[in-house]
C-alpha positions, 0 to 999 in steps of 0.5 A: 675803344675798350681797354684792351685796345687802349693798353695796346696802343699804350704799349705802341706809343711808350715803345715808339717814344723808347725807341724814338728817344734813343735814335735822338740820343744817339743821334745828337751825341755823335753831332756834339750836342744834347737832344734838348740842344738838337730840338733847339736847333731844330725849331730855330731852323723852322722859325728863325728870329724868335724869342725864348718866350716863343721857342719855350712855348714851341718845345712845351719847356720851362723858361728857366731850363730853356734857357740855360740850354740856350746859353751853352748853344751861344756859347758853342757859337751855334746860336746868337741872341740879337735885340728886338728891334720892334722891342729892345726888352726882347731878344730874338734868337737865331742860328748861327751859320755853324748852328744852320751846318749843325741843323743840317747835319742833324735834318740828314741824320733824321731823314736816312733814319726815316728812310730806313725805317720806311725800307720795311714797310711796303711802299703801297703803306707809306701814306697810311703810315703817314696818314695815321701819324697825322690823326694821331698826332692831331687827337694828341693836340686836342686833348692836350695831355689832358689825364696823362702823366706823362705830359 
């Protein structure tokens, strides 16, 4: 790809991140929470049970950061830490049935966003959207952020 190419997929990418981010931000105030706290939420619904060691691997974060964000999600009464019962050195995260109701009503605000979004592209595009999305996001993990800044 020559570097013209490259710039304008730069250009694509920061745009999708801005415009992403904002949906997110918009998205988790109005659901009372941040977006560190909705991404939480959101892996503990897909996994639940998990250590912090595991979530902050999943969400590429500092144990430390994580966890303070994990705190104020206890203390909101959206998330409950119970021992390990193969290691009691362990914690195991979960949601709570108000933290499920939470990740609900975010995953609703997600998907009427995504249909939205997907009113202006042709229905004969969506697998290729999808498609691309999914060989982008594919090349990304491969190479790890490796060279980026940003990561």
């Amino acid at each position: 790809m020559n570097k013209e190419k490259q710039s304008e997929m730069r250009e694509m990418l920061q745009q999708l991140v801005r415009d992403f981010g904002l949906l997110q931000r918009d998205g988790s105030d109005c659901c009372g929470i941040t977006v560190t706290q909705s991404h939480i939420v959101y892996e503990l619904q897909k996994s639940p049970a998990i250590s912090l060691q595991t979530l902050a691997q999943k969400l590429v974060m500092d144990t430390g950061m994580l966890s303070k964000q994990v705190n104020k999600l206890v203390e909101m009464e959206l998330l409950s830490r119970t021992a390990d019962p193969k290691d009691r050195r362990y914690v195991l995260l979960a949601l709570t049935d108000t933290g499920e109701e939470k990740a609900d009503e975010i995953a609703g605000q997600m998907l009427q966003y995504i249909g939205n979004i997907f009113q202006f592209i042709e229905p004969s595009k969506h697998d290729q959207v999808m498609e691309s999305m999914s060989l982008l996001l594919s090349a990304m993990r491969q190479n790890g952020g490796n060279g980026s800044c940003a990561t």
